[in-house]
C-alpha positions in Angstrom: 0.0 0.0 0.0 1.0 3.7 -0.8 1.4 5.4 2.4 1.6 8.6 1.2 -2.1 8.5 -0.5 -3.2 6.6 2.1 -2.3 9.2 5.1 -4.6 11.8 3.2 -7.0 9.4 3.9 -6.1 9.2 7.8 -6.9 13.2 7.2 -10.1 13.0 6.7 -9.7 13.7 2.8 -11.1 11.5 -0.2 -8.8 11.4 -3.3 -10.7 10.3 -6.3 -9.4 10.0 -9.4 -10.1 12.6 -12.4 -10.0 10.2 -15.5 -12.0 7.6 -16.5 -11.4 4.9 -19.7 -12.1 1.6 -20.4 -8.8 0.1 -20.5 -8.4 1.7 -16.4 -11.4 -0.8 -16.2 -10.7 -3.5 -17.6 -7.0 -3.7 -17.3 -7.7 -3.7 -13.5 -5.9 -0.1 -12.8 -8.6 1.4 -11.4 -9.3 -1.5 -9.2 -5.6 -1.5 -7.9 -5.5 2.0 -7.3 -9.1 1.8 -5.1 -6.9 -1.0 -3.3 -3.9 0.0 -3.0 -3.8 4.2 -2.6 -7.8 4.5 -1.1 -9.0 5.8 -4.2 -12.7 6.9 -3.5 -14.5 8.1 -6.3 -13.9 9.1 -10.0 -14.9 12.0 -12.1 -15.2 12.3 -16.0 -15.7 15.6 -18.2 -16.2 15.6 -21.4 -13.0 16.4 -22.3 -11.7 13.4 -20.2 -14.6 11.3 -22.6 -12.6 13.0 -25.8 -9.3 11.6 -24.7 -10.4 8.0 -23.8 -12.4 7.7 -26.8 -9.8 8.7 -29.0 -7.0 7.5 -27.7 -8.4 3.7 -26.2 -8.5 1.6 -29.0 -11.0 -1.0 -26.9 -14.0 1.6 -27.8 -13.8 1.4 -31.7 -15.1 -2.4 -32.2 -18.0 -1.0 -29.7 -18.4 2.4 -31.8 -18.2 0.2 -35.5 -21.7 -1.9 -33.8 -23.3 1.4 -32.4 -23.1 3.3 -35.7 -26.0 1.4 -37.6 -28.1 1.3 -34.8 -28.2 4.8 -33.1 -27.9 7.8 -36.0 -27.8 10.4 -33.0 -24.3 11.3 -31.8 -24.7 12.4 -28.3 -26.9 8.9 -27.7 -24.1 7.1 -29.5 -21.5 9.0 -26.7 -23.7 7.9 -24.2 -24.3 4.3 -25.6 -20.3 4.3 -25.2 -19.9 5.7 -21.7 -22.7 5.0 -19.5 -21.4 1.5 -19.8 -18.5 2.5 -18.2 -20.2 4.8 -15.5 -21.7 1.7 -14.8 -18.9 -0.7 -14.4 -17.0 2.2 -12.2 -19.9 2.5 -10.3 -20.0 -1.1 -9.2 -16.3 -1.3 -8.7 -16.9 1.3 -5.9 -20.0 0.0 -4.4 -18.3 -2.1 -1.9 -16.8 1.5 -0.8 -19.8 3.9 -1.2 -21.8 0.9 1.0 -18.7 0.4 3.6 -18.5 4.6 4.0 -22.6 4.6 4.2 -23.3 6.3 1.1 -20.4 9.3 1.8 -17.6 8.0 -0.7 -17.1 6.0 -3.9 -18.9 8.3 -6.5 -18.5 8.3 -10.2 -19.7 11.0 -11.8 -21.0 11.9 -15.4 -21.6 15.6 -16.3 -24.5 16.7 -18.1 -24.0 18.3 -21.7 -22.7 21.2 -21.7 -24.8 22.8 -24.2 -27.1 23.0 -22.0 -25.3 25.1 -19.4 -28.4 28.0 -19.5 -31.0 26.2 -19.5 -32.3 25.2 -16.4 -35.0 23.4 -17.5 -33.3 21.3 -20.0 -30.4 20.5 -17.1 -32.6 19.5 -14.9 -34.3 17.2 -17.4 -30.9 15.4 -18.7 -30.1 14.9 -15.2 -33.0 12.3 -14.1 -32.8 11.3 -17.4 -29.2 10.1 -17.1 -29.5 9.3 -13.8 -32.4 6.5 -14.5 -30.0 5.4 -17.4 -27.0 4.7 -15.0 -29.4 3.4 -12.4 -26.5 3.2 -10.1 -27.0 4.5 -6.3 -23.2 6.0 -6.2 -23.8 8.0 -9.4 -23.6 11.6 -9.3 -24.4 13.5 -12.2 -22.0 16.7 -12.7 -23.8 19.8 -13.3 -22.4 23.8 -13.7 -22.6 26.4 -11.5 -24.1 28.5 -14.1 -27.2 31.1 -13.1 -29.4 28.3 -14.8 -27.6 25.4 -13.1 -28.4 26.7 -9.8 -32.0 26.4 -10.5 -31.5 22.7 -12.2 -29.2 22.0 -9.4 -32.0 22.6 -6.5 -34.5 21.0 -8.8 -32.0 17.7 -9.2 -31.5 17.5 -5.4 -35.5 18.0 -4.8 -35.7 14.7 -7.3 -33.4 12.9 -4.6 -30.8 12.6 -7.5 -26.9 13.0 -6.2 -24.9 15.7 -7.9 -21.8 17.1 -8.4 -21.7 20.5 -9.1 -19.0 21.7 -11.2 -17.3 24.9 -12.8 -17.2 26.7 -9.1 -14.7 29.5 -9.5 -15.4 32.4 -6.2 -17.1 32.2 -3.2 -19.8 34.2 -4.7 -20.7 30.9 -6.8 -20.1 28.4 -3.5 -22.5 30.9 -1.8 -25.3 30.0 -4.3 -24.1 26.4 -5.1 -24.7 25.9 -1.1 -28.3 27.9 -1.0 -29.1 26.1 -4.4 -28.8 22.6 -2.4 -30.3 23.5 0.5 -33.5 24.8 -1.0 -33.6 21.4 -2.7 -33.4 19.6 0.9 -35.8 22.5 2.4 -38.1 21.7 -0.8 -38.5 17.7 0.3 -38.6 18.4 3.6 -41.6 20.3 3.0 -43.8 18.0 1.5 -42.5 15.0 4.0 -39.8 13.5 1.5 -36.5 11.8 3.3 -33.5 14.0 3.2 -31.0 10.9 3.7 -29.1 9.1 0.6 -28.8 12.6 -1.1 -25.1 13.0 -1.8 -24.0 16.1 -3.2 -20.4 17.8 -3.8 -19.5 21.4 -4.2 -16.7 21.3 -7.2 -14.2 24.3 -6.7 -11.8 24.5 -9.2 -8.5 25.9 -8.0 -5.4 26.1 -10.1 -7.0 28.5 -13.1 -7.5 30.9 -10.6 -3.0 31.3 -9.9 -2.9 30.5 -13.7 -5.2 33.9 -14.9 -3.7 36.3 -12.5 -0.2 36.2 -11.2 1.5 38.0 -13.8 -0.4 40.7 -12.5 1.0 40.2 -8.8 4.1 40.6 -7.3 6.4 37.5 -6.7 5.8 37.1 -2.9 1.8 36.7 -3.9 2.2 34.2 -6.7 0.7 30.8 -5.9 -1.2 31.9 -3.3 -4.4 33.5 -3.9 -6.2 30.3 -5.0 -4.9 28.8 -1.8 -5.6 31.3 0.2 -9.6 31.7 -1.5 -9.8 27.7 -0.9 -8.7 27.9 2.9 -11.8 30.6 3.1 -14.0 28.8 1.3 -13.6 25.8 3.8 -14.1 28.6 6.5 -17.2 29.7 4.4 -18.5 25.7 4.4 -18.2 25.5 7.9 -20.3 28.3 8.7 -23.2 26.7 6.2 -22.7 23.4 8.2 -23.0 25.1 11.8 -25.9 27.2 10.9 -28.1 26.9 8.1 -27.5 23.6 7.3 -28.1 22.3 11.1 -31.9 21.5 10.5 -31.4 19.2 7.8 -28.5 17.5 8.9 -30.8 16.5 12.3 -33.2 14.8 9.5 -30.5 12.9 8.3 -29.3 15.0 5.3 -25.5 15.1 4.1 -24.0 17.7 3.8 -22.5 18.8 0.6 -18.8 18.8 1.0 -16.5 20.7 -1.0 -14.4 18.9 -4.0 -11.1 20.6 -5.1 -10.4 20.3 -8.9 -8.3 21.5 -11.2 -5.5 20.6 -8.9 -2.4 19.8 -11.2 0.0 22.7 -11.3 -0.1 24.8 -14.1 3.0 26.7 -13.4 6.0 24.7 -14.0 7.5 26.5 -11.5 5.3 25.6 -8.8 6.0 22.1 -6.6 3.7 19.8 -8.2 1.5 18.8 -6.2 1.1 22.0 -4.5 -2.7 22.0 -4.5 -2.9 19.0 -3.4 -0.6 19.2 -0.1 -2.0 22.7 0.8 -5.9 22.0 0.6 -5.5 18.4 3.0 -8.3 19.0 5.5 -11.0 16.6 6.8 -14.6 16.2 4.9 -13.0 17.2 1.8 -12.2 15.5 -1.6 -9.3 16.0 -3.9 -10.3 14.8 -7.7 -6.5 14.5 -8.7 -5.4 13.0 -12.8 -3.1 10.0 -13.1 0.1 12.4 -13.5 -0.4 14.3 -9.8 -1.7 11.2 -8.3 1.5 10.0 -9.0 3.8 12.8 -8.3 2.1 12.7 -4.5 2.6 9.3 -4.4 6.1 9.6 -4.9 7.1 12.9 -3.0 4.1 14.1 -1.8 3.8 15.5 2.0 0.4 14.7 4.0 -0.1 17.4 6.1 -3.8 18.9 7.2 -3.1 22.5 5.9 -6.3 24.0 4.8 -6.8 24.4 8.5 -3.5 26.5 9.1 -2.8 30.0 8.4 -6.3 31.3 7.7 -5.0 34.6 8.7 -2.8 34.8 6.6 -4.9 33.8 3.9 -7.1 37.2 4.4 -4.0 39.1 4.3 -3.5 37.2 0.5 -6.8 38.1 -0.1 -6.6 41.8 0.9 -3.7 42.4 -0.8 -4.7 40.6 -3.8 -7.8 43.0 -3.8 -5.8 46.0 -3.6 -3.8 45.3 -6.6 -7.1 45.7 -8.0 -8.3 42.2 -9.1 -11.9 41.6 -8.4 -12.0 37.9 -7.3 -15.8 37.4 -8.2 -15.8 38.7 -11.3 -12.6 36.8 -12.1 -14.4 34.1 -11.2 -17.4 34.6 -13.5 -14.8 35.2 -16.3 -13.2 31.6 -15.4 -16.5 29.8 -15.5 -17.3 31.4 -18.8 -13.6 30.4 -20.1 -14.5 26.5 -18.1 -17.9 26.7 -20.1 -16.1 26.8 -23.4 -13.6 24.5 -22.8 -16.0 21.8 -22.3 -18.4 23.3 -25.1 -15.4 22.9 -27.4 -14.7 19.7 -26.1 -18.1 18.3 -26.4 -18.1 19.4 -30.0 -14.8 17.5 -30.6 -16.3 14.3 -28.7 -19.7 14.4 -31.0 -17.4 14.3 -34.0 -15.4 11.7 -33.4 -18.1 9.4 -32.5 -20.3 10.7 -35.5 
């Protein structure tokens, strides 16, 4: 066993893995690292479907079969990958039933062409949560104006999610008032509040990647730290107050997920975000290369918890350089939104 991977587990952190292929299934990887390093969970983008699906050679016998038989591409996408949300969700079903329903998620994001419309979200994630039929599913939606509405509509359903594209603390704000209305919503008409998993996906190194050329060098690599630390700050409040009523029914709480976690600066240690966000009821969705790296040099340490004052000094400073950290963060998840749009387009046409 990997100590290092597994200590972060000791912390009271998940690590879940942020790729997802066929040949991770089937070759037994993904098994061995759930074994082995305490892998707890898995999440996919669509971005993450392009490079499997292009680069796995397993899916093209299954793609040649689908073609005369499904003329739509996004059904032939899914006709390729719910299998595998399937298959990951009941490798990790021994773990999501050992943790009570608190770890070994796999999640699958919603298209992302239908980022504002609420409606529409709201209606693809029941949808794909039927098709995977799988109690550790979670289905991944944005953080979008329109998401937050689909979001609280998903949770009303009793559906897990994972929302996703969370950029300020602005968005966390109404990511965590989004899921509580949805708890408030069945707890109004007499519907249970427990099985309802949800996690809060806050994406971390864009954030150091889109601003410190504008700082000075004693503040690089710090402000998406330091806005992390205070969003954990910002979840415990939610837990200790609002949230108190429905966690005495039996509702989880939705914990906060850190992505976007590799280094972009090649400058930086790399696997700073993950040693510096170690705290407990958190999750780290980490790819194969970082997993790695922490594996081999990584330090488990619980650091979100330390230095919090220092972290509104960051904060202050960063403000007074004059970088608005909200609307940075709106710019981000508009930038995110694309990506994945651009993706998804890229993904369609390779399976058309």
């Amino acid at each position: 066993m990997s100590s290092r991977l597994l200590s972060v587990a000791d912390l009271g952190q998940q690590l879940w893995l942020d790729n997802l292929t066929r040949h991770l299934l089937d070759s037994g990887e993904l098994a061995r690292l759930a074994d082995e390093d305490g892998i707890a969970g898995v999440t996919s983008n669509p971005a993450i479907f392009y490079n499997a699906l292009k680069n796995d050679p397993t899916y093209q016998q299954a793609l040649t079969e689908l073609r005369p038989r499904i003329t739509d591409a996004e059904a032939r996408f899914e006709a390729l990958a719910l299998p595998d949300i399937r298959q990951a969700c009941d490798l990790f079903q021994g773990v999501y039933m050992a943790s009570g329903g608190t770890q070994g998620f796999v999640s699958f994001e919603v298209s992302p062409l239908l980022a504002h419309d609420a409606a529409g979200t709201a209606a693809a994630a029941r949808r794909l949560w039927q098709a995977i039929d799988r109690p550790n599913a979670m289905i991944k939606i944005p953080a979008t104006p329109a998401g937050l509405q689909a979001i609280e509509d998903t949770i009303y359903a009793g559906i897990n999610v994972n929302v996703t594209l969370i950029f300020s603390n602005r968005q966390l704000q109404g990511v965590q008032a989004a899921h509580r209305r949805g708890l408030e919503r069945r707890r109004a008409e007499g519907l249970a509040l427990t099985g309802i998993a949800s996690v809060a996906s806050v994406f971390i190194s864009r954030i150091d990647a889109a601003i410190d050329t504008r700082l000075p060098a004693d503040l690089q690599g710090k402000t998406a730290i330091s806005s992390a630390k205070m969003a954990y700050a910002q979840w415990i409040d939610e837990i200790r107050s609002s949230f108190t009523p429905l966690a005495e029914l039996g509702a989880q709480p939705q914990w906060l997920l850190w992505a976007s976690t590799s280094a972009k600066n090649p400058a930086y240690r790399d696997v700073l975000y993950v040693e510096e966000l170690i705290g407990p009821h958190t999750i780290n969705t980490v790819p194969d290369t970082t997993l790695a790296a922490f594996r081999d040099h990584g330090e488990a340490e619980a650091r979100l918890t330390d230095h919090w004052v220092e972290a509104r000094q960051v904060l202050a400073r960063v403000a007074a350089a004059g970088i608005d950290l909200d609307q940075l963060g709106d710019e981000l998840q508009q930038a995110g939104l694309a990506q994945f749009d651009e993706a998804y387009a890229k993904l369609l046409a390779l399976v058309a």
